[in-house]
C-alpha positions as CSV (number, residue, x, y, z in Angstrom):
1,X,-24.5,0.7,7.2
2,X,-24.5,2.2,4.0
3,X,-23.8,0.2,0.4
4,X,-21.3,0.7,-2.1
5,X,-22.2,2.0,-5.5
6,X,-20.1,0.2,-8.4
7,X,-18.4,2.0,-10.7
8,X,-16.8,4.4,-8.7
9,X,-13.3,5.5,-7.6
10,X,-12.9,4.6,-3.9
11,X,-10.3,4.5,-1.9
12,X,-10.7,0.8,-0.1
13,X,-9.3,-0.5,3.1
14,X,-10.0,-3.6,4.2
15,X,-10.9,-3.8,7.8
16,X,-9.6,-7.0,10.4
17,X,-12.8,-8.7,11.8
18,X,-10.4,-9.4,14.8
19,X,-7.1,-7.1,14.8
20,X,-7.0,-3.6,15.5
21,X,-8.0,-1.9,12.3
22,X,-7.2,1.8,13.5
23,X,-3.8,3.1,11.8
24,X,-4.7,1.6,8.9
25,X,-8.3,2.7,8.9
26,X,-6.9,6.3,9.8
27,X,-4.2,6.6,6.9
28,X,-6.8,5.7,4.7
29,X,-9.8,8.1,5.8
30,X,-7.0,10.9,5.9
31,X,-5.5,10.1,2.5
32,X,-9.5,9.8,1.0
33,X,-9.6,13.4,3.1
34,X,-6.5,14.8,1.1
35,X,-7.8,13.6,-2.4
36,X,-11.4,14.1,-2.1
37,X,-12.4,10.3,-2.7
38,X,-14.6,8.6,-1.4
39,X,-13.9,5.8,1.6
40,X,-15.4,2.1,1.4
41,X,-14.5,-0.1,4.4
42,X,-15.1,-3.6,3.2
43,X,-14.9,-6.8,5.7
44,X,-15.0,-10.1,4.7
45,X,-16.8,-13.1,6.6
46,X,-15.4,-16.4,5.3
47,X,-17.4,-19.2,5.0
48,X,-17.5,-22.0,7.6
49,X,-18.2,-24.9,5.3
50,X,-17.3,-25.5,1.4
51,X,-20.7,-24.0,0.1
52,X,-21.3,-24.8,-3.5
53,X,-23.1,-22.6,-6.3
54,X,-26.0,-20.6,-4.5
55,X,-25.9,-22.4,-1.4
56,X,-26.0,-20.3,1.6
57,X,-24.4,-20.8,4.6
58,X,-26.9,-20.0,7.1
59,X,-25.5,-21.7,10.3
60,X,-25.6,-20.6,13.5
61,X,-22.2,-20.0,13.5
62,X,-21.7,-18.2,10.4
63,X,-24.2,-15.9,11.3
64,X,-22.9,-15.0,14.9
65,X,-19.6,-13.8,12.5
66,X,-21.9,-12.0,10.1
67,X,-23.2,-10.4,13.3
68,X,-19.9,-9.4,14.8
69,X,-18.6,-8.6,11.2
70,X,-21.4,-6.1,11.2
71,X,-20.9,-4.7,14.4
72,X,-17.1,-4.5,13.9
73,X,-17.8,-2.8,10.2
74,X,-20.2,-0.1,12.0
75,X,-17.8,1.0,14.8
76,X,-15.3,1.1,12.1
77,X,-17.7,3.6,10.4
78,X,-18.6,5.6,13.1
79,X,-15.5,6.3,14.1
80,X,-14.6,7.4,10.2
81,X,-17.1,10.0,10.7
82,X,-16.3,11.4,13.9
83,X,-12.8,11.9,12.2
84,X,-13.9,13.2,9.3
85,X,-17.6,14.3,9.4
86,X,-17.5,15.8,5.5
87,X,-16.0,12.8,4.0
88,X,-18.5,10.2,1.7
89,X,-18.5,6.9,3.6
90,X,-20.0,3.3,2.4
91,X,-19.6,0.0,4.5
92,X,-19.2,-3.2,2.8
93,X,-20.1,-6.9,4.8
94,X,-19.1,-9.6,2.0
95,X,-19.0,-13.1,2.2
96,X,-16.1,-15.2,0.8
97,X,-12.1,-15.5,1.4
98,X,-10.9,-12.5,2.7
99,X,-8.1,-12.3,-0.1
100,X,-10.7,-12.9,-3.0
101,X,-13.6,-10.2,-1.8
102,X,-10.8,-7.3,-1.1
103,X,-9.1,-8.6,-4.6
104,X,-12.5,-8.2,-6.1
105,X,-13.4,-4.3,-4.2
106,X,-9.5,-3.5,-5.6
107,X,-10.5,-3.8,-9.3
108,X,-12.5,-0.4,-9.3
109,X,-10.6,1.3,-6.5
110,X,-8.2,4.4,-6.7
111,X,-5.5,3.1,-3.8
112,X,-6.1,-0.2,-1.3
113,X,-4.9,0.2,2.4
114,X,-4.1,-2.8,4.3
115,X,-3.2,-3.3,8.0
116,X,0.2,-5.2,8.7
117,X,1.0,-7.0,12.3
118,X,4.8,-7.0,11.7
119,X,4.8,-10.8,12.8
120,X,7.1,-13.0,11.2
121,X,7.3,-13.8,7.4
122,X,5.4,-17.2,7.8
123,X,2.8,-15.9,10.6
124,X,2.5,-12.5,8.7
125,X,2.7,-13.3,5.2
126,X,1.8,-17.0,4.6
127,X,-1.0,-17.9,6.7
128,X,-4.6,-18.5,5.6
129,X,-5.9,-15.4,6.4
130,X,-3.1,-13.3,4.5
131,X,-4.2,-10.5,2.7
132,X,-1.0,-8.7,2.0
133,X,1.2,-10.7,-0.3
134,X,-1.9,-11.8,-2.8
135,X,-3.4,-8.0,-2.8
136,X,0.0,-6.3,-2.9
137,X,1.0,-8.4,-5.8
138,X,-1.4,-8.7,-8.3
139,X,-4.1,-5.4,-7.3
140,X,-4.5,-3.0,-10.2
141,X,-4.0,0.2,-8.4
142,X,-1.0,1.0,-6.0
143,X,-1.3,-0.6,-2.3
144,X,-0.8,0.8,0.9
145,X,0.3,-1.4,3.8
146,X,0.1,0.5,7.1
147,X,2.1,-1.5,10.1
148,X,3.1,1.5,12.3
149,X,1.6,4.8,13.5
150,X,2.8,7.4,10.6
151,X,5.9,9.5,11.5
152,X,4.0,12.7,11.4
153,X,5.8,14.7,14.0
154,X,9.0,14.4,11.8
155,X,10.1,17.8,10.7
156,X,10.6,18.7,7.8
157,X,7.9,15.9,6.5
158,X,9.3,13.6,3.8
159,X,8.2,11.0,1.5
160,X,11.0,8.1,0.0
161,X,10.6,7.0,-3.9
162,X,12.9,4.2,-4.5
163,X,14.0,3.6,-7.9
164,X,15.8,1.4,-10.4
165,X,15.1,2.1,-14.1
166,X,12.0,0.2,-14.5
167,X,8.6,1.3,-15.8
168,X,7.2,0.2,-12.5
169,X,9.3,2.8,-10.6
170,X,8.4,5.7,-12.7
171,X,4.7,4.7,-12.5
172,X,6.0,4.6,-8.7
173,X,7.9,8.3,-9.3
174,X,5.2,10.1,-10.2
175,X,2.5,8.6,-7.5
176,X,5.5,9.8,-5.1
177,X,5.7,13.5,-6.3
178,X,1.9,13.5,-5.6
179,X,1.4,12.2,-2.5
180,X,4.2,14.8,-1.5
181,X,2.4,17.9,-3.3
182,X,-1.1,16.7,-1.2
183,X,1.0,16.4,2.2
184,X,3.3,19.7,1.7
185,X,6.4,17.5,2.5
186,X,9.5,16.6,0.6
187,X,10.8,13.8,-1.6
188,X,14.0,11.8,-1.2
189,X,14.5,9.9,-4.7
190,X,16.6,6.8,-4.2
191,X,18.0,4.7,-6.3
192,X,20.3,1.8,-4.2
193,X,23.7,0.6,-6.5
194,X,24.3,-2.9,-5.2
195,X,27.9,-3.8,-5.9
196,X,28.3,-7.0,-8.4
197,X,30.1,-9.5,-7.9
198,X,31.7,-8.9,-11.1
199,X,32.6,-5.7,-11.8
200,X,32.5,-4.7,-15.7
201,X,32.8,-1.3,-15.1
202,X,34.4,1.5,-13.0
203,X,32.4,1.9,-9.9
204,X,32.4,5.4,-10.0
205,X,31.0,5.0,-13.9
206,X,28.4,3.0,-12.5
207,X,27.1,5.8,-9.6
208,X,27.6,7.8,-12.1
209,X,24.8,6.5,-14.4
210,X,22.8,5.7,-11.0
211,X,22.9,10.0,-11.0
212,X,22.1,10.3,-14.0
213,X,18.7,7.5,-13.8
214,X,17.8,9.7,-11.0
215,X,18.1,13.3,-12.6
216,X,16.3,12.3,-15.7
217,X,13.7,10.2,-13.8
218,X,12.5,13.3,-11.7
219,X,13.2,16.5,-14.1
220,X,9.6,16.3,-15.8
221,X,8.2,15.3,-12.6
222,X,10.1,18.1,-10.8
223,X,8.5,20.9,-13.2
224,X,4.6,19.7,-13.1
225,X,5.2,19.8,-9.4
226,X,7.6,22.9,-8.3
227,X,6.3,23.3,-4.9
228,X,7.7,19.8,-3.9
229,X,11.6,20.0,-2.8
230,X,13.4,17.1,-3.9
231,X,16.5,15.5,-3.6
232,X,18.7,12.7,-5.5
233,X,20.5,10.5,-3.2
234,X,22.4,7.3,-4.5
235,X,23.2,5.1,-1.8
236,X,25.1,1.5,-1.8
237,X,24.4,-1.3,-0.4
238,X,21.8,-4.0,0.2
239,X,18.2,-2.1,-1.7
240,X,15.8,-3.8,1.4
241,X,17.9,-1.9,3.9
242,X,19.2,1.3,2.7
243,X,15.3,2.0,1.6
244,X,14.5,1.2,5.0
245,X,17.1,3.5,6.5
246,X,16.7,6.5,4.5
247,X,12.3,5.8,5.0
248,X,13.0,5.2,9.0
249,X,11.0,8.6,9.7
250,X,9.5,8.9,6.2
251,X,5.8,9.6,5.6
252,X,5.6,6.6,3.4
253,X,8.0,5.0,1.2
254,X,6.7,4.3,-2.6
255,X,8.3,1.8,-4.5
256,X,6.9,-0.1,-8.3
257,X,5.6,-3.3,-8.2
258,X,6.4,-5.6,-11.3
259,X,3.0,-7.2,-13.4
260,X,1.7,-10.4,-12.3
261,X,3.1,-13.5,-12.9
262,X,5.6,-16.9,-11.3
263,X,3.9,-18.9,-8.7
264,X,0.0,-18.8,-8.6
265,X,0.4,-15.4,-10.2
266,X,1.2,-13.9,-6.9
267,X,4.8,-12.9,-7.6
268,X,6.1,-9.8,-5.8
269,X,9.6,-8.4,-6.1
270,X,12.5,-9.2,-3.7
271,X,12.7,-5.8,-2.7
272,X,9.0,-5.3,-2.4
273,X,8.6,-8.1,-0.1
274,X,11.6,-7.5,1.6
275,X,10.1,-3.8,2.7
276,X,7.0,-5.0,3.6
277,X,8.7,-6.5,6.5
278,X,11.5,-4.2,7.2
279,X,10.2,-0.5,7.1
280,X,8.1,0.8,9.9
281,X,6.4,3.9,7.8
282,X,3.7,3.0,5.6
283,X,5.0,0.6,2.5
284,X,3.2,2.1,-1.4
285,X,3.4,0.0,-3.7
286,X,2.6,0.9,-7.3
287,X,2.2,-1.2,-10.8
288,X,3.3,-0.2,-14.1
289,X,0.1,2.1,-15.4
């Protein structure tokens, strides 16, 4: 098992010491394939007692899971390499709270990669062991959360950007237009116009500025990267679902995350949340910067 060297700019993905880790563990190894990154697989081995200051836990226990951590961290590296032979490679066993080590490994990393079981919001999102709401929501780089096999028989390839406006989404925008460019696929930019309950203006005024937010949000973007065919679709409706309509065969679906913040600092958009458990193509989610 080889060891991380600090500093650099990985692409991390956090491998299950029980569930499968494979689709996740394969979009990430293909997507540090397409950028030239490196790949660190980091798994985390939470402690079986509340160990204070530089006390070890050293049980028999806790070191039958460091063993099978190990184990499960080296198959999970082997099988990188028999994918992708050329790409760099380190392997990471850390002790702590899952959600802690990976938020640590995220501070110096280009793009995290999660695995999603598509269980229910409580079983899925709220249990101890939950790394997708506290990584997703307050990580500094954008976060991948992988809970289906990718739609890559889909022809022609596509890649969703959802926007509203907001700095997130163009930060979100422009990490779309890439990840198109590397993949040789298209771009749907969406922007979703839910009707008000009041109405102040004309609704065709109001799809009309929805056109115009998307025009203006992709014409720079649209010029540093020509090769990428893109179209503007506003849609109406509920933003969760018409996202995960027009992502249903999508690549991925890239959306902004808003800074960090509310409850425990672990406050994720409506939307964002709302996707995480409704679209079956990978779910990007990228913060303002």
């Amino acid at each position: 098992m080889t060891s991380h060297r600090a500093g650099t700019r990985d692409i991390v993905v956090g491998i299950d010491p029980v569930r499968d880790w494979h689709l996740s563990l394969a979009w990430a190894a293909d997507e540090a394939q397409r950028r030239r990154l490196r790949l660190r697989l980091v798994l985390a081995v939470p402690p079986q007692h509340d160990t204070h200051h530089d006390h070890v836990d050293d049980t028999p226990d806790q070191m039958s899971l460091r063993r099978a951590g190990a184990e499960r961290l080296a198959q999970a590296e082997d099988w990188v390499r028999n994918r992708h032979p050329e790409l760099g490679v380190t392997a990471d066993l850390l002790g702590g709270l899952p959600a802690p080590v990976l938020g640590g490994a995220a501070r110096d990393a280009r793009l995290v990669v999660l695995g999603s079981r598509h269980l229910s919001r409580t079983a899925e999102f709220f249990s101890a062991g939950s790394l997708v709401v506290p990584i997703t929501a307050q990580a500094a780089c954008p976060v991948v959360v992988v809970g289906d096999a990718e739609h890559i028989s889909q022809q022609p390839p596509y890649v969703v950007a959802g926007i509203d406006g907001s700095a997130s989404a163009t930060a979100a925008l422009a990490f779309a237009f890439d990840e198109a460019d590397l993949r040789g696929a298209a771009l749907r930019v969406v922007c979703v116009w839910q009707r008000p309950r009041i109405m102040l203006d004309d609704e065709e005024v109001a799809l009309r500025a929805q056109r115009t937010l998307l025009s203006e949000a992709a014409a720079g973007l649209s010029e540093k990267y020509p090769d990428v065919h893109v179209t503007h679709e506003v849609l109406t409706g509920h933003p969760v679902e018409e996202l995960a309509r027009a992502a249903e065969h999508a690549l991925a679906v890239v959306v902004g995350r808003r800074g960090r913040g509310g409850y425990t600092g672990m406050r994720i958009g409506s939307v964002v949340h709302g996707l995480l458990h409704r679209a079956h193509c990978p779910v990007i989610t990228v913060p303002t910067g």
